[in-house]
C-alpha positions in Angstrom: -35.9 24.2 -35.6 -33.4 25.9 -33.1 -30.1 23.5 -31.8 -30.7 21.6 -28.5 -29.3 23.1 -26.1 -27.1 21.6 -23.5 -27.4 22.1 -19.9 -24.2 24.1 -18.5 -23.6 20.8 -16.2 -23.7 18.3 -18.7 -20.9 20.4 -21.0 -19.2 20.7 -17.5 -19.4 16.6 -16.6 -18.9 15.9 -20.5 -15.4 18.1 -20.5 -13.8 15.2 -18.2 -12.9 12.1 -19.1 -12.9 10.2 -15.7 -11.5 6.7 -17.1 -8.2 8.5 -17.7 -5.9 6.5 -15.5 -2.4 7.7 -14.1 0.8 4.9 -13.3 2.2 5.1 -10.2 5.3 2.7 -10.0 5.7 1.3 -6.5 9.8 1.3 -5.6 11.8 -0.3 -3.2 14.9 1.9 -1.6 17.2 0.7 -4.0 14.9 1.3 -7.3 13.4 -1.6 -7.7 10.3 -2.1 -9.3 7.5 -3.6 -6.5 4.4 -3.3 -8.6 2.7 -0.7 -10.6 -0.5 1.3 -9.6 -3.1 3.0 -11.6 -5.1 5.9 -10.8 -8.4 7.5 -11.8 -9.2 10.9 -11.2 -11.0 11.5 -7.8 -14.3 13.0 -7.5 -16.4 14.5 -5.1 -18.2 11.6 -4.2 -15.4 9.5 -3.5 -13.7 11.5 -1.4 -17.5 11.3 0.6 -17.1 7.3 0.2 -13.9 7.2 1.6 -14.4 9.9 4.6 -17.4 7.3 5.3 -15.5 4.1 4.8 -13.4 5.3 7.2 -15.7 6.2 10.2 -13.6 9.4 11.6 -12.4 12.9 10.4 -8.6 11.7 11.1 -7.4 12.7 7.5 -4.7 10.2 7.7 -7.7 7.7 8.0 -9.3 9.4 4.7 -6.6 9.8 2.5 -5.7 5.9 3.3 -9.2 4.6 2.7 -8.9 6.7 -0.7 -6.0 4.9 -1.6 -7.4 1.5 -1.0 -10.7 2.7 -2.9 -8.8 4.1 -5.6 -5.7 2.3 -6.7 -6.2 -0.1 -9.4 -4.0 -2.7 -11.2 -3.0 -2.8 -15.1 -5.9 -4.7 -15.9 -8.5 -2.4 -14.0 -9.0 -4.4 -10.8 -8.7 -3.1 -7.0 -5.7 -3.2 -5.7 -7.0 -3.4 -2.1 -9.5 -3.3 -0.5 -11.2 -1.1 2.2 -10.2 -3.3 5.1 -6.4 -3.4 3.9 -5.9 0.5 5.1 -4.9 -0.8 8.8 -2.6 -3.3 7.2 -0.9 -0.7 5.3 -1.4 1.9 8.0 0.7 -0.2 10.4 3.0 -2.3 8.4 4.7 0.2 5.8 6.5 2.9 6.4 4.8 6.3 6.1 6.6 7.9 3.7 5.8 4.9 1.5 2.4 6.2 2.1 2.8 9.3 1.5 4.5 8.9 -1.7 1.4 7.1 -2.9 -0.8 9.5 -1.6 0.3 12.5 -2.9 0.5 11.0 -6.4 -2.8 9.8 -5.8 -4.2 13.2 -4.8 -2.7 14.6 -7.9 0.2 17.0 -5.5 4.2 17.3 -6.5 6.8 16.5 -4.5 7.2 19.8 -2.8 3.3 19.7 -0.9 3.3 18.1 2.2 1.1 15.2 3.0 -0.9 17.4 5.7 -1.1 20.4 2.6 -2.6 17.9 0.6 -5.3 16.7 3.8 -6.0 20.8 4.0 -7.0 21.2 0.5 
């Protein structure tokens, strides 16, 4: 009897480990340690969640909802939730933001926030 077979997209979605998390350590100005954040890989479908959680096309708007969707603490609970984007939208300052989103979103230090919101 022949080998099964597998289907090209489930060797495709089995090559990915998507529980693989990422530390992002939240710093103040002067080094300091605020809290650390950890990150799954994003997928397709929650970018979709995140463009719908946050009711407009304004990518600043996304890529904030996809933090609060996305970031987790050390023992795998949400570190926000989806109504804390306007909190953190208004309240920190937006490089802090950026920072986080950019690690988030996988780019270096040299991409821009709006590069990233392009890709």
């Amino acid at each position: 009897m022949p080998a099964a077979t597998s289907r090209t997209v489930d060797l495709l979605t089995g090559a990915f480990d998507l529980t693989v998390r990422r530390r992002f350590d939240v710093k103040k100005d002067d080094g300091t340690v605020v809290l650390s954040l950890y990150f799954t890989p994003i997928t397709r479908a929650d970018r979709k969640r995140a463009s719908g959680l946050a009711g407009t096309d304004e990518a600043l708007d996304i890529s904030t909802q996809m933090l609060c969707q996305k970031a987790e603490l050390e023992d795998g609970s949400k570190a926000f939730a989806p109504a804390d984007a306007v909190k953190l939208q208004r309240e920190l300052p937006e490089s802090v933001l950026n920072d986080r989103e950019l690690f988030l979103f996988g780019l270096g230090q040299t991409e821009t926030l709006e590069t990233a919101k392009n890709d």
